[in-house]
C-alpha positions as CSV (number, residue, x, y, z in Angstrom):
1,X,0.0,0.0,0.0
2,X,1.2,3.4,-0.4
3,X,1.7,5.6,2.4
4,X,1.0,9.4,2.3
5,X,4.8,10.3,1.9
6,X,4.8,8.1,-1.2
7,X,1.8,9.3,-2.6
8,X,2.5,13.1,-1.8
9,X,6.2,12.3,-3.9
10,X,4.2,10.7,-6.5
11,X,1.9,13.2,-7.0
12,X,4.8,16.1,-7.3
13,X,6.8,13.6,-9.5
14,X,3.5,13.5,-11.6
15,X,2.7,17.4,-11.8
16,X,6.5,18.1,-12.9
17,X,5.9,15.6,-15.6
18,X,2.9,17.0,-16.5
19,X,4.6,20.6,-16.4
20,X,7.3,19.3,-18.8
21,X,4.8,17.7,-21.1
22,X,3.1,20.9,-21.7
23,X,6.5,22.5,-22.0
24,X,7.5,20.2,-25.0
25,X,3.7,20.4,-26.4
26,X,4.5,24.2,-26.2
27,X,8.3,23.8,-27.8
28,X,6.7,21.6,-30.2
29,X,3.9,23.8,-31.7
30,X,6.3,26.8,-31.9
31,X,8.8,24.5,-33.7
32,X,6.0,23.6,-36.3
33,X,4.9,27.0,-36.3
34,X,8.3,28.4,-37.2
35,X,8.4,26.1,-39.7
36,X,5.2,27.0,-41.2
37,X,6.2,30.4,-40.7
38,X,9.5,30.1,-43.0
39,X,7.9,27.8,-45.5
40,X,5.2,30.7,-45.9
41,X,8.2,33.2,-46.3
42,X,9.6,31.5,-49.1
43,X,6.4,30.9,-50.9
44,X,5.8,35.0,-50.5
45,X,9.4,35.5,-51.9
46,X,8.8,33.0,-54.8
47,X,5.3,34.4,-55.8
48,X,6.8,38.2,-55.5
49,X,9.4,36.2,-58.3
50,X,6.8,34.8,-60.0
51,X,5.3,38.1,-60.3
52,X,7.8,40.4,-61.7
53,X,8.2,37.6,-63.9
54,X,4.6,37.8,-65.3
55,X,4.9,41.6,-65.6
56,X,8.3,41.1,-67.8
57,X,6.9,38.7,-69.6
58,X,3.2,41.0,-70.5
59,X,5.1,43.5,-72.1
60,X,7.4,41.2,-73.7
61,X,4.3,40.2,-74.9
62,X,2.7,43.7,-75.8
63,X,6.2,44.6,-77.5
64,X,6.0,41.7,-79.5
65,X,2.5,42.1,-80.8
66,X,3.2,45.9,-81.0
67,X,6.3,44.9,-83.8
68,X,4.3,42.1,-85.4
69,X,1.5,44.4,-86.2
70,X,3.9,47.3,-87.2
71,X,5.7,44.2,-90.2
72,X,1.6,43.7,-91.1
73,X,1.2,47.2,-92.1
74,X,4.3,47.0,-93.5
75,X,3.5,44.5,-95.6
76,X,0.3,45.5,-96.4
77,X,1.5,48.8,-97.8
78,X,4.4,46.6,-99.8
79,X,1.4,45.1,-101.4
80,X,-0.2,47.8,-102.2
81,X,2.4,49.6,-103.8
């Protein structure tokens, strides 16, 4: 049988684990959440990438249209006279 000493030891023995369990619980989650944190960094600095990207590659785009159009009329005036 367990006596009150023993019971009052296991008790503190069991409320210091219980402290250190929500300690690494605690450690845990803000290790996750860093990690979360830095994966959600990098995704922000590879869409701002993406992005500047998409802008060069519009008016690559528009210049590209604007020239092509520029050789139809060119053509079509060759043509004509």
């Amino acid at each position: 049988m367990i006596d009150s000493i023993e019971y009052k030891i296991l008790s503190e023995v069991h409320r210091y684990l219980w402290h250190l369990y929500k300690k690494v619980l605690t450690l845990c989650f803000c290790i996750f959440f860093r990690s979360l944190l830095e994966r959600c960094l990098g995704a922000e600095s590879e869409l701002e990438r993406s992005r500047s990207s998409l802008i060069e590659l519009r008016r690559k785009l528009d210049d590209s249209q604007a020239a092509l159009h520029e050789l139809g009329r060119e053509n079509q005036s060759i043509q004509v006279g």
